[in-house]
Each structure stands twice: as structure tokens, then as C-alpha cells.
C-alpha positions as CSV (number, residue, x, y, z in Angstrom):
1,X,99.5,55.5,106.3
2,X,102.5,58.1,105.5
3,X,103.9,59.3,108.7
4,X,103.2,63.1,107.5
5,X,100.5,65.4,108.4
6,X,97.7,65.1,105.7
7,X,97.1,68.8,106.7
8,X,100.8,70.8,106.6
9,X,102.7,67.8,105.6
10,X,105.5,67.9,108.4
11,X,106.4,65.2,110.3
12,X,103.1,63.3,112.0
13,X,103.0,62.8,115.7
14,X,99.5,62.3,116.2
15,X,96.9,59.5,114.8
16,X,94.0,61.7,114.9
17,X,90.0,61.1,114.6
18,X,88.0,63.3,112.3
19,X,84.8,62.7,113.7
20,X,85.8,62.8,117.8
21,X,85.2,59.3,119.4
22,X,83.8,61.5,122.4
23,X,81.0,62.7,120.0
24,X,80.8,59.9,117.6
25,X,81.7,56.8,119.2
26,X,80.4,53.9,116.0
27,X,83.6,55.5,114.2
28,X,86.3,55.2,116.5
29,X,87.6,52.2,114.7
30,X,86.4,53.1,111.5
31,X,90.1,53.8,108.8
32,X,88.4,56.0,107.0
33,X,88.0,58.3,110.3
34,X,91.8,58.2,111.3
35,X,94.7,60.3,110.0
36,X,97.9,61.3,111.0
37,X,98.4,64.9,111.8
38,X,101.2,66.8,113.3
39,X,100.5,67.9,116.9
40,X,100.3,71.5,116.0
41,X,97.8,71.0,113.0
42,X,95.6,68.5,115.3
43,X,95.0,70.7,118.2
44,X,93.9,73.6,115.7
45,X,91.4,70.8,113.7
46,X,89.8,70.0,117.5
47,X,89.8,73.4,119.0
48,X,89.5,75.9,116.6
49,X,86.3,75.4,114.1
50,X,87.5,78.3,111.2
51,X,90.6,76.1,111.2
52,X,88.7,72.8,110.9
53,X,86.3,74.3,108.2
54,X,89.3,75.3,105.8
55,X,90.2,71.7,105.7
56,X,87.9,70.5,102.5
57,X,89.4,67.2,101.8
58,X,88.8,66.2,105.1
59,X,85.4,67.3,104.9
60,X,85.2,65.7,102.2
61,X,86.8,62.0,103.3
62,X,84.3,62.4,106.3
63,X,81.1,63.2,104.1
64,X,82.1,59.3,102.9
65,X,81.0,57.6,105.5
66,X,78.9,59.9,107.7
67,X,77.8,63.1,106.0
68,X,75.2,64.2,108.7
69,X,78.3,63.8,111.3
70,X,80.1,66.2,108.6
71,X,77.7,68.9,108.6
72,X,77.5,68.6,112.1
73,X,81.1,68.6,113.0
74,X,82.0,71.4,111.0
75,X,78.6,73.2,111.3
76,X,77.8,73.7,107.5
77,X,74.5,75.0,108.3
78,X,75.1,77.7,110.8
């Protein structure tokens, strides 16, 4: 993993989940659910959904190995 934010690509701080363990514990170990983020980029992707729902490619990495959790996480259907 490249030690830059796969959002802004600064310098990463943070090795962030996706999918939150809290919510979706059977990926918390799961590669394909951790990135590294900067901490300003991964405190907009938890807390602020317009933020999270801009991100596509994430979307899209997530829709790879849960694509329910996807749609739920960044409420695609609301």
C-alpha cells in the first residue's frame, strides 16, 4: 500500500475501513476493505455521507466484495 491518501493524495496517516468494522464486522480483516487515507479525507468519508457518495472508486472497490454493504453504506437507494 502507497503511503498516500487514495482520496486527495497527500500524505496518509490513517489505515482506514470502507465498510466500518462497527457495522460490518466479517470485513475488518478483509485487504480489499482497507485504505490509507489522510486524516482529513477519512473523517469526511465516516461522517459526512455527500462526501462519501462522491467517492466512486471506492464504491466501486467495495461493490467487489460486498455490494449489499455498498448500497447500504452509501445509501444508493434513498
Amino acid at each position: 500500500m502507497e503511503n498516500k491518501c487514495v482520496i486527495c493524495g497527500c500524505v496518509g496517516s490513517d489505515l482506514a475501513h470502507l465498510l466500518p468494522k462497527s457495522l460490518y464486522p466479517e470485513h475488518y480483516t478483509n485487504e480489499l476493505n482497507l485504505v490509507i487515507m489522510c486524516r482529513n479525507c477519512h473523517i469526511l468519508y465516516d461522517n459526512d455521507l455527500n462526501f462519501r457518495r462522491k467517492q466512486v472508486s471506492l464504491y466501486n472497490q467495495i461493490c467487489g466484495f460486498d455490494i449489499v454493504g455498498a448500497a447500504k453504506y452509501f445509501r444508493i437507494y434513498e
